[in-house]
C-alpha positions, 0 to 999 in steps of 0.5 A: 741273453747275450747273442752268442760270439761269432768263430774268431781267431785268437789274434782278433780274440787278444785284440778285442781283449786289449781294446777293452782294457784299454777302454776300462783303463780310460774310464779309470783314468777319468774318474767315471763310474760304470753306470755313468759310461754305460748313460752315456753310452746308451746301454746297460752296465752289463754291455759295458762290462761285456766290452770293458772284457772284450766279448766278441758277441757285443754289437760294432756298434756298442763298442763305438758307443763307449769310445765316444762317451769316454771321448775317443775317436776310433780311427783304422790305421795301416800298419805298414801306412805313416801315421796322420800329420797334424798342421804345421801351428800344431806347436802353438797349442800345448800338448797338455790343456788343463780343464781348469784354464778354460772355462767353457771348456771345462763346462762342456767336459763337466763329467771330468775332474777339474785337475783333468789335463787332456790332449788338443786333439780331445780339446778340439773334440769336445767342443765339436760335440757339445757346441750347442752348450758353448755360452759364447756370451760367457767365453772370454778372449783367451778362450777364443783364442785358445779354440782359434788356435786348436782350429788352426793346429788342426789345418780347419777355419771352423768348428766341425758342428 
């Protein structure tokens, strides 16, 4: 049985609500069923739904499951704050990449469809966190230089692995 929701106002009540639209509409966005998220997220289909609904009862924790599974970063930002500056090469790297144009790439993000298009930023991550699967044997120059260019976007010399 679920834990019961902690006393919250309803400005954090909305705000749990849109994030767990958003998440759902992500998943939607990406073609991934429920119990495939849910795998990957380590958790049941019902935790999920909890969240996609934005139920105050489920775990911090959970929530931040489901954003890295659905490749997301959760970052806090002060709204009276400027928002983080990417590198000044940022422009060398289009800000649509096609799955399809780089093979190992495409390996790694393989629960996505082929016609996926995502931001460089998503790029960058998915290569961070599934580095170990990266044939480098297999990786063609275009694609390093495609990687050595996002690094470079990014202000980093390497991979954070």
């Amino acid at each position: 049985m679920p834990a019961a929701a902690p006393h919250i106002g309803t400005v954090i009540e909305n705000r749990l609500r849109e994030l767990g639209e958003r998440l759902r509409a992500r998943r939607k966005q990406l073609g991934i069923s429920a119990v495939a998220t849910a795998e990957a997220a380590g958790m049941s289909r019902v935790t999920l739904h909890r969240i996609e609904r934005g139920e105050p009862s489920v775990t911090g924790g959970a929530y931040v499951s489901v954003i890295f599974a659905l490749g997301l970063e959760l970052e806090l930002v002060d709204p009276r704050g400027r928002k983080r500056k990417r590198g000044a090469r940022a422009a060398a790297v289009p800000p649509e990449i096609r799955l399809a144009d780089y093979p190992q790439l495409r390996r790694l993000a393989w629960q996505l469809k082929k016609t996926t298009v995502i931001s460089p930023e998503e790029a960058l991550k998915i290569y961070e966190r599934n580095w170990r699967h990266v044939e480098l044997k297999k990786m063609d120059s275009r694609e390093r230089e495609f990687l050595e260019a996002l690094l470079a976007a990014f202000g980093r010399e390497r991979l954070l692995v």
